[in-house]
C-alpha positions as CSV (number, residue, x, y, z in Angstrom):
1,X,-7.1,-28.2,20.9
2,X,-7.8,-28.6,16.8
3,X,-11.6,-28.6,17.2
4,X,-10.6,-24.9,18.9
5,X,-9.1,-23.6,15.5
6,X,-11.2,-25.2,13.0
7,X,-14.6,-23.2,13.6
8,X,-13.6,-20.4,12.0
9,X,-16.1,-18.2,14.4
10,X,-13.9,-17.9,17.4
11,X,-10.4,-19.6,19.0
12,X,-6.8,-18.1,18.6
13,X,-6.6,-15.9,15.3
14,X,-3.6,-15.4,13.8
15,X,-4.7,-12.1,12.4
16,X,-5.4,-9.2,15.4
17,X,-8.5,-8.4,16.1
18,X,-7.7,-5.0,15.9
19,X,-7.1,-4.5,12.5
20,X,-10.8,-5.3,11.3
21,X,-13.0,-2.4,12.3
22,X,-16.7,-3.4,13.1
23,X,-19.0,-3.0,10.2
24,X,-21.8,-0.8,10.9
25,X,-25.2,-2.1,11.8
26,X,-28.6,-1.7,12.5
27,X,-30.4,2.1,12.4
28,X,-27.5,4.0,13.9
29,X,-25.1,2.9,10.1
30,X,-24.5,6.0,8.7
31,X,-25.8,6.8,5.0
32,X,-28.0,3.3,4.5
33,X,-24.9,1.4,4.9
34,X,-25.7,-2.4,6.2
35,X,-23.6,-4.6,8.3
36,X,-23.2,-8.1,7.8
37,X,-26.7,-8.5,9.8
38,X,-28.4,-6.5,6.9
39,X,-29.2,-3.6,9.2
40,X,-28.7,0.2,8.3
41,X,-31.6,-0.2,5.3
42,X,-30.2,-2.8,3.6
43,X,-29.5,0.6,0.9
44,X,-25.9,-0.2,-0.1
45,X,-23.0,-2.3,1.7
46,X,-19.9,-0.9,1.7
47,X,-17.1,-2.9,-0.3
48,X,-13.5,-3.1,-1.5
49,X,-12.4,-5.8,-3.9
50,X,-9.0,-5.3,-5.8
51,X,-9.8,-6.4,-9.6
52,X,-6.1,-6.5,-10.9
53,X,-2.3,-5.5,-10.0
54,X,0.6,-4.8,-12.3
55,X,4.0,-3.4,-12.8
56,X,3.1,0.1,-14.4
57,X,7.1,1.0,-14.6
58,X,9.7,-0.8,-13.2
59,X,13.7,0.4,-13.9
60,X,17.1,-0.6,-12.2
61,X,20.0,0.8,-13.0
62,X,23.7,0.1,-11.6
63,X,26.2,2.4,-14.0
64,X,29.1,1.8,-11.5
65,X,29.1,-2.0,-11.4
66,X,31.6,-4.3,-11.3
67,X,33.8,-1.1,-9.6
68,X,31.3,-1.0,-6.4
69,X,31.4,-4.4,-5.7
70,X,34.9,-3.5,-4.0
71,X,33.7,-0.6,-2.1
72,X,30.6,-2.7,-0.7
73,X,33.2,-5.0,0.9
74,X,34.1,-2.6,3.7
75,X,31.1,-0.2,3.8
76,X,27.3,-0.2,3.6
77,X,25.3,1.9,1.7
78,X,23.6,5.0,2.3
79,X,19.8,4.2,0.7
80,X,17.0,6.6,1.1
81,X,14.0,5.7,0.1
82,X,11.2,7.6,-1.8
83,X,7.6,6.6,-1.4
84,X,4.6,8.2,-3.0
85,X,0.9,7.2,-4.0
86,X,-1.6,8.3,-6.0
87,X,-5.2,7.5,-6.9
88,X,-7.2,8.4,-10.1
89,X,-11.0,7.1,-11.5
90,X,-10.8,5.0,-14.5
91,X,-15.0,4.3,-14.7
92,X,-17.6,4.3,-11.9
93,X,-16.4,2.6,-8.7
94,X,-13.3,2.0,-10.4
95,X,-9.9,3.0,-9.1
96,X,-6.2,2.6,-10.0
97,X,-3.8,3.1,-6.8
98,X,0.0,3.3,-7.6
99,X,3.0,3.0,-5.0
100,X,5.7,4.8,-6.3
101,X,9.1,4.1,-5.0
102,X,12.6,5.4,-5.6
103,X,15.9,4.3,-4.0
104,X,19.2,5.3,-5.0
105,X,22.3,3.4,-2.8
106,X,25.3,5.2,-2.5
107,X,28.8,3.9,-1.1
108,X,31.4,6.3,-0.4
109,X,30.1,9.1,-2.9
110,X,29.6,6.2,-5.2
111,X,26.2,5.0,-6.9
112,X,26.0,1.6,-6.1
113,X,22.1,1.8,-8.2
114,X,18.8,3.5,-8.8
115,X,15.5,1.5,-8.3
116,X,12.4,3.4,-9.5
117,X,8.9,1.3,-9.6
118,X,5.5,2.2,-9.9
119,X,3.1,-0.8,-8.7
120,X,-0.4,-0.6,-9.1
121,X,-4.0,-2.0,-8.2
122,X,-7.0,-1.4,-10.1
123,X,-9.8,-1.4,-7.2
124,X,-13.8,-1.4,-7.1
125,X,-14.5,0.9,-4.2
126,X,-17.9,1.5,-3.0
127,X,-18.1,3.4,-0.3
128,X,-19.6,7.2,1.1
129,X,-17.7,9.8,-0.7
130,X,-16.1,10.9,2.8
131,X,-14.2,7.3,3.2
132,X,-13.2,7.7,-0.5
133,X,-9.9,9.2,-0.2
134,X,-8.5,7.5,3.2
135,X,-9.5,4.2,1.6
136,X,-7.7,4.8,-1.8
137,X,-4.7,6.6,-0.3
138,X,-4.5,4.0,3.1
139,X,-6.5,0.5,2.7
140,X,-5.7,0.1,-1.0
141,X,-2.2,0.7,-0.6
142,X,-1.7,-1.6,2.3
143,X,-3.0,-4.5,-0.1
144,X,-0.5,-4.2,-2.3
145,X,2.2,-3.3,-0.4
146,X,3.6,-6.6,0.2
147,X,3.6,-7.3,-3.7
148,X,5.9,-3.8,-4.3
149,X,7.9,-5.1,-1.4
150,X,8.4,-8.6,-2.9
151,X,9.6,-7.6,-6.4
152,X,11.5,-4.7,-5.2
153,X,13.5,-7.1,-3.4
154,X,13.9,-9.3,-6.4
155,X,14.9,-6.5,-8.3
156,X,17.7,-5.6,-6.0
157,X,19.0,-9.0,-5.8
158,X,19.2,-9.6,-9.3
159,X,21.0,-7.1,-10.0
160,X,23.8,-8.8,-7.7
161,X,23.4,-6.2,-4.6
162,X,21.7,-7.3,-1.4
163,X,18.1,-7.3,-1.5
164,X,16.2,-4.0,-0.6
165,X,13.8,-5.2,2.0
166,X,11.5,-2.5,2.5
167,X,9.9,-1.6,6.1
168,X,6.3,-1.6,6.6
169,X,4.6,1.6,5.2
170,X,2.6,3.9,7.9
171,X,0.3,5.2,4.7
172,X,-2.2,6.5,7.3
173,X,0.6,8.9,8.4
174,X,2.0,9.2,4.9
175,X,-1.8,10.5,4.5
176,X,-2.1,12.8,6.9
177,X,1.0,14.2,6.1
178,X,-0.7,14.8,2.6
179,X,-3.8,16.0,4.3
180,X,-1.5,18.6,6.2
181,X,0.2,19.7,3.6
182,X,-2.6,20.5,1.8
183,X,-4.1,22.8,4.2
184,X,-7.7,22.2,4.1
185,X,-7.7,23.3,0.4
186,X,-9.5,20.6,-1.4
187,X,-11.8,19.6,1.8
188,X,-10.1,15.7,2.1
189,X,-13.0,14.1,-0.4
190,X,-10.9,13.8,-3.7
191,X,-8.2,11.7,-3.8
């Protein structure tokens, strides 16, 4: 059963299959783009590669302390969450992606804290201008996600509250929401 997982060509993957999409190949790849196999012209190979990810702002505040403590003992609070990302260029193929997130818990009228983080990724992105801005807004975000989600948690817990365990982020809804919203009016290829 070992010699089934240790080619790394085939077996039981931990990982979905579903989640990689099949790289284009061969005369039918779109714009020159070559697959793994070297087909579509061999032009240009489309690529994502995170360079660096930081803390860009990062503040927690709990004005009400120690007097919430008591009020946690009885009730749970109310914690919506705020998320919001946003791309810019900062030199050619160069992007910086930040996850912004706000979440203010409240017990019975009663701030328990504020939580507001901006996490970003600085990306090289090549890719067709038309994948450009699902790729920044969607893929990008989803690898750094898990990063946001970790110190967030930290955050929370060290400032003696239970730790904010954020769900999984839909961004491809979150982007199509944003797509929506927009109305057409930029023509989806700027992020």
């Amino acid at each position: 059963m070992a010699d089934k997982n240790d080619d790394n060509g085939g077996g039981d993957s931990p990982i979905p299959a579903e989640r990689f999409t099949p790289e284009p190949d061969g005369p039918d790849a779109p714009d020159g783009i070559a697959g793994p196999n070297g087909g579509g012209g061999g032009e240009r190979t489309a690529s994502i590669a995170i360079s660096g990810q930081y803390i860009k702002d990062l503040s927690f505040e709990a004005p009400n302390t120690p007097q919430v403590f008591e009020a946690l003992q009885n009730e749970m609070p109310n914690i919506p969450i705020e998320v919001d990302v946003a791309a810019n260029g900062v030199g050619e193929n160069f992007y910086e992606v930040v996850l912004k997130v706000r979440a203010e818990a409240k017990v019975q009228d009663q701030l328990c804290y504020i939580l507001e983080m901006e996490y970003a990724g600085l990306f090289m992105v090549d890719v067709p201008q038309e994948a450009l801005a699902p790729v920044l807004l969607v893929e990008c975000p989803l690898i750094i996600f898990p990063f946001l989600r970790r110190i967030v948690a930290d955050a929370t817990s060290d400032g003696g509250f239970a730790p904010l365990m954020l769900a999984p982020i839909d961004f491809a809804s979150l982007y199509q929401q944003r797509m929506a919203e927009a109305g057409g009016e930029e023509g989806g290829g700027e992020a």
